[in-house]
N, C-alpha and C positions, 0 to 999 in steps of 0.2 A: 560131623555135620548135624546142625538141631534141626530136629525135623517141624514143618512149619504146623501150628497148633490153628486150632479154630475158634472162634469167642468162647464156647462155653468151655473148650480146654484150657484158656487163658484164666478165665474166673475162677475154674477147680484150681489151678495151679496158684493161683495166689494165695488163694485157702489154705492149702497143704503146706505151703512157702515161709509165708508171713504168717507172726500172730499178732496180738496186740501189745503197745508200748506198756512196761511196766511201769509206775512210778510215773505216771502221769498227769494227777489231778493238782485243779489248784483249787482253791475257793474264792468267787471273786464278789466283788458287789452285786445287789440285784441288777441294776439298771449294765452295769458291763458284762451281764450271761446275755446280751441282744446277739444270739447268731453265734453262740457257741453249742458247746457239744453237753448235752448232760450227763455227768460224773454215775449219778448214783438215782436209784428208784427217790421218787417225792411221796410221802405219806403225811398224810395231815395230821397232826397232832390233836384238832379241838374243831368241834361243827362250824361250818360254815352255809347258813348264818348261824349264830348265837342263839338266836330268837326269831317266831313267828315273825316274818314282816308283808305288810299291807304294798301291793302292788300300785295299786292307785290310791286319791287320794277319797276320802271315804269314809261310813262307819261301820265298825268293827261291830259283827253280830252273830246268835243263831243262826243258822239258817229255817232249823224250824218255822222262829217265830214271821218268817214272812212268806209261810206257803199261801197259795192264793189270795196274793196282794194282788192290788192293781191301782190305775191310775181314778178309776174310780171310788175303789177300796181301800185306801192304802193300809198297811200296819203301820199303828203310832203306839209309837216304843219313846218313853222318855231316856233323857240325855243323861247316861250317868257318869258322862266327863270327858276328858282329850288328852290325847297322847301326843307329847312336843316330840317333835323332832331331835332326835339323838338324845331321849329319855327313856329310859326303862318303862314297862305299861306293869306297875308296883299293883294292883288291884287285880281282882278276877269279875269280871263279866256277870252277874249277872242275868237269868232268864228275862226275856222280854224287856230287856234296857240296849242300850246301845251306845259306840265309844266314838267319838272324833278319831279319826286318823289321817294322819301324811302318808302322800307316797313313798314307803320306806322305811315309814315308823312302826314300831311296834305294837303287835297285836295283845291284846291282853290276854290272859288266861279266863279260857271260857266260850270264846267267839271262833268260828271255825270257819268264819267266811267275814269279805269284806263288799259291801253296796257302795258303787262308786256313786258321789254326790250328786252327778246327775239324776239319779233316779232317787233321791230324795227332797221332801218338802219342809220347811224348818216354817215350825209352826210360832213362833218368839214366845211361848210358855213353856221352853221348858220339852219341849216333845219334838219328834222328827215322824213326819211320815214319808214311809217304805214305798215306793209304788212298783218294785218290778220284784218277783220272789229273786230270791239268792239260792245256789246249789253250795252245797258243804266243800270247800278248798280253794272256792270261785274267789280269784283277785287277791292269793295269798300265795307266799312265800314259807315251808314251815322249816323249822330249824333241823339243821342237817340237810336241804334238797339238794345244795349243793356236793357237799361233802361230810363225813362225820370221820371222826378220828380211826386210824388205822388204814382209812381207802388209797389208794394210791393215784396222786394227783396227778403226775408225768412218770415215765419211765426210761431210764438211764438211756443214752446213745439219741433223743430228739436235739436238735437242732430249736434253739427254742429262740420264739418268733415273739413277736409286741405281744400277743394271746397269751402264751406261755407266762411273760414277764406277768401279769394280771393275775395268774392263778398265783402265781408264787406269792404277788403282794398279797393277794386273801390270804392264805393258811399262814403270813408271818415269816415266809423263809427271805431273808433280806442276804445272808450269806447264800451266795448259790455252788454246789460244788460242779465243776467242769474239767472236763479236758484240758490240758493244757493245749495251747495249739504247736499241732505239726509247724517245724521249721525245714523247707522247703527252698530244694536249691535248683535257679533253671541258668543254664548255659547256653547261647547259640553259638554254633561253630559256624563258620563256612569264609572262603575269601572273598568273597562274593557280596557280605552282607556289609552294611554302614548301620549306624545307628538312625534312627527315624529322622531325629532333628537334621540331618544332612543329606543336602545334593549328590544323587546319583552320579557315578560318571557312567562313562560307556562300559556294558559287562558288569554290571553292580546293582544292588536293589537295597531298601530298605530292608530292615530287620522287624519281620510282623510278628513271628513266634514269640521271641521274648516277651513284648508289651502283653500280646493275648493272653499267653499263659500264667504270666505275673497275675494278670488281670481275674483270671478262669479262679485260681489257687488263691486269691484274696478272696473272692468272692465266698469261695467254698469255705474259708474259717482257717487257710493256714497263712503261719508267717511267711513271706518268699526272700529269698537273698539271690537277687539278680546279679551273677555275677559278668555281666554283659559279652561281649562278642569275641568268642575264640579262634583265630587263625587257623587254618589245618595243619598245623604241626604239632605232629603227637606226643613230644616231651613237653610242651607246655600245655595241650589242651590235657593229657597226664595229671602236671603238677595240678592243674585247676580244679580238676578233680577231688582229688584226694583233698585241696584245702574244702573243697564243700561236701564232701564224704565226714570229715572230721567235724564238721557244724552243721550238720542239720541230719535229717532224720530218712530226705528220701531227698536223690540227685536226678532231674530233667535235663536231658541234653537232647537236644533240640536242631538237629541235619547231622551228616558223618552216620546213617545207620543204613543206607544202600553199599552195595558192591563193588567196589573203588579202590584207584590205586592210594587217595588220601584217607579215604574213610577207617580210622582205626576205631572208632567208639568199642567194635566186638573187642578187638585185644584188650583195648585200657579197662576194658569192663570186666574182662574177665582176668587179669593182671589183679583185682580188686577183690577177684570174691567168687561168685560163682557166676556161670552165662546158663541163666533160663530159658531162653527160647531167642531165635532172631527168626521174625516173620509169624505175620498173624493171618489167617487166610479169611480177608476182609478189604474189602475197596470202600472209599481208600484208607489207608495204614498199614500195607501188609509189611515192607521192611520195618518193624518195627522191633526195639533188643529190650529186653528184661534182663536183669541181672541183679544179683545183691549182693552187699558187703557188710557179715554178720546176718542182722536183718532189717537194713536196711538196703530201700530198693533204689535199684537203678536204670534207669528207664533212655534207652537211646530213642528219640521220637523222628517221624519221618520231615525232612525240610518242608515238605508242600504246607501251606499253612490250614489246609480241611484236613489231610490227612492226620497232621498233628493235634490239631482240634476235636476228631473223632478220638482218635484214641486216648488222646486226656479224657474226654468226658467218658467212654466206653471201658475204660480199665484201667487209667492215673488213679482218677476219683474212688473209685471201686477201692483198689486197695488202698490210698488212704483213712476212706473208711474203715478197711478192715484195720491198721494202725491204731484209730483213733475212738474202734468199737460203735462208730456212728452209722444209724438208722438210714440206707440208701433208698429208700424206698422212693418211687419215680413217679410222675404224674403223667397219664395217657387220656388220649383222647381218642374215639373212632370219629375216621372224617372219610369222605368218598374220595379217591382219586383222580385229580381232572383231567388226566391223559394218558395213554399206553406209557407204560416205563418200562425196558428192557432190560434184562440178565441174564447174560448167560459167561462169565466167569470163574465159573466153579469158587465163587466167595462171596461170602456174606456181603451186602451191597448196603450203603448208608447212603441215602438222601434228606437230604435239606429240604423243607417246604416253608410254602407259606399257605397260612389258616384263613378259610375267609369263610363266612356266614352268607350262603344266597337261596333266598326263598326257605329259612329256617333250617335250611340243612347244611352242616361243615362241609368244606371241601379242603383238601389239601390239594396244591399250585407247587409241582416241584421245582425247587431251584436248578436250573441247568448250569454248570460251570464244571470246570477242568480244579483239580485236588490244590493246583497251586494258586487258586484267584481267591484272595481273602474274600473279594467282595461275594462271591458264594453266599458266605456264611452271614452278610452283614447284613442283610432282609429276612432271615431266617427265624419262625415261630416254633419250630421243630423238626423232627425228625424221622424217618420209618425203615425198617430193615427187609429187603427180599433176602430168605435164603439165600442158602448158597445153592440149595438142588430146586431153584427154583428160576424158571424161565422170566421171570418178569410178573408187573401186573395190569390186567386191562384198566381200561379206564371207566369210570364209575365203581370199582372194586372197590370194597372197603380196607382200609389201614390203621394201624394201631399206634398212633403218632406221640409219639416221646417230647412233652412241651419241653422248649427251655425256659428258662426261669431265672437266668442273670439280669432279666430285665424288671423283674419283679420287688 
């Protein structure tokens, strides 16, 4: 009998379990690394910029020569030229003269600051007068602020975002190297279920796991191979198996993981490879089966469609991650709680909220519902965890709310 583990036994255990896919990279276009996984460290090869460039648009000058100018005063510095737009600045500056510039264009050699036009007078001889002084680097760009050759631009395991694609197009990486993506196989068992497109009869429901979790695992960067609705019968929900054990990289099965006279998922799992643990001591998810074959994982998820939903997002993702050597790193918010919340289960407790801004301060609204009402989760902005040696939280307590981000 596996004795039941706790979230933070679940994550060591995957650590220790699983490592990462060898033989996994591919190189793909710039613009198709949107939301992949990054292969390898990015170092820029050549400064970015090239060249001093002018912020605004402006003349290029000392700043010495315009200490205590003013609109009374001004410094008149003759014109000793302009820099086009997407032209070299071929010449040096100069004392006491000054250069046309775009915003963007290159500063010459010699000028250490840029005077936006505004605060200049053009005298039509030939001359510009200065009215406001300029500080040394004021409205300039100088070569290298972005990057200079050797620094390291992103670093392997990001998930790279529209931001991402922009740094690559600067240093020139138009080949991006990536992860290949996880292929990614979800099963629903039950007799119970139909597929979505169809009318319920009496003692039957829709099939939400499948969609969601297809959904959840698209979203996150792997392939999915839905291999849609299994019957309870263990030589065929078996063979099914093993055909998505054999093509893909990690098998989600989704109801058959409670203690039943149909629920075989522990045998067929462990018939496959090894049984890691069944039962997570966490509301809701606790029947939940881990298991592998080779190393690849096999994941019995609970029917209810929250409790499956936490545990995808709380430890599927996790070790795909760790498969795919991708950066989990999570985005938290502190928000006040808007009402007592109760626990006392001896297990880690997940709720659902909703975030709301009143009078400048967060508050978290928790979702109430039962582990099998999808619609729980479908108002859902995040998430917060009570211990498990913890009584509850009063209300106005602070929490450390886990956004979600599918909707982003």
């Amino acid at each position: 009998m596996l004795q039941v583990k706790t979230p933070e036994e679940v994550l060591e255990l995957i650590e220790q379990e699983f490592v990462p896919l060898k033989e996994s990279m591919e190189t793909v276009p710039l613009l198709s690394a949107i939301g992949r996984v990054l292969g390898e460290d990015i170092l820029a090869k050549e400064y970015v910029p090239d060249f001093n460039r002018s912020t605004v648009d402006g003349f290029a000058i000392r700043a010495r020569d315009t200490f205590g100018c003013s609109d009374a005063i001004p410094a008149i510095l003759p014109l000793a030229g302009e820099v086009l737009m997407g032209e070299g600045a071929e010449f040096e500056l100069q004392p006491e003269t000054c250069c046309a510039v775009p915003t963007g264009g290159a500063v010459p050699k010699g000028a250490d600051c840029v005077v936006m036009v505004e605060y200049t007078e053009d005298y039509s001889d030939g001359t510009m007068g200065i009215t406001k002084p300029a500080a040394p680097g004021e409205n300039m760009i100088f070569r290298g602020d972005d990057v200079e050759p050797g620094k390291v631009v992103l670093r392997k395991g990001r998930v790279l975002g529209a931001q991402d694609i922009g740094a690559l197009a600067a240093v020139g990486c138009v080949r991006v190297p990536v992860r290949k993506k996880l292929v990614v196989g979800v099963i629903s068992t039950g007799d119970e279920l139909v597929p979505p497109e169809n009318s319920p009869k009496a003692g039957q429901i829709r099939d939400v796991n499948g969609p969601m979790l297809e959904a959840m695992l698209t979203f996150f960067g792997a392939e999915v191979k839905n291999y849609g609705i299994v019957k309870d019968d263990e030589m065929r929900l078996a063979a099914v198996m093993e055909e998505a054990v054999s093509k893909c990289d990690a098998v989600l099965l989704s109801g058959g993981s409670s203690v039943g006279i149909k629920d075989a998922s522990c045998r067929i799992i462990q018939s496959m490879g090894t049984l890691l643990l069944h039962g997570i001591a966490i509301k809701p998810g606790k029947p939940t089966i881990l298991g592998k074959a080779g190393n690849k994982p096999l994941v019995g998820l609970p029917g209810h469609p929250v409790a499956a939903y936490f545990v995808t997002k709380l430890f599927v993702l996790s070790l795909l991650g760790r498969l795919s050597c991708r950066d989990m790193s999570s985005y938290t918010v502190t928000a006040r709680i808007s009402e007592n919340v109760s626990a006392n289960h001896g297990r880690a407790q997940y709720h659902c909220v909703r975030l709301e801004k009143r009078d400048g301060e967060l508050f978290a609204f928790p979702i109430r519902g039962k582990s099998g009402l999808i619609t729980t989760l479908a108002g859902t902005d995040g998430y917060f965890c009570i211990d498990r040696d913890c009584e509850g939280v009063a209300k106005g307590a602070e929490v450390q709310v886990t956004v979600v981000l599918e909707r982003v």
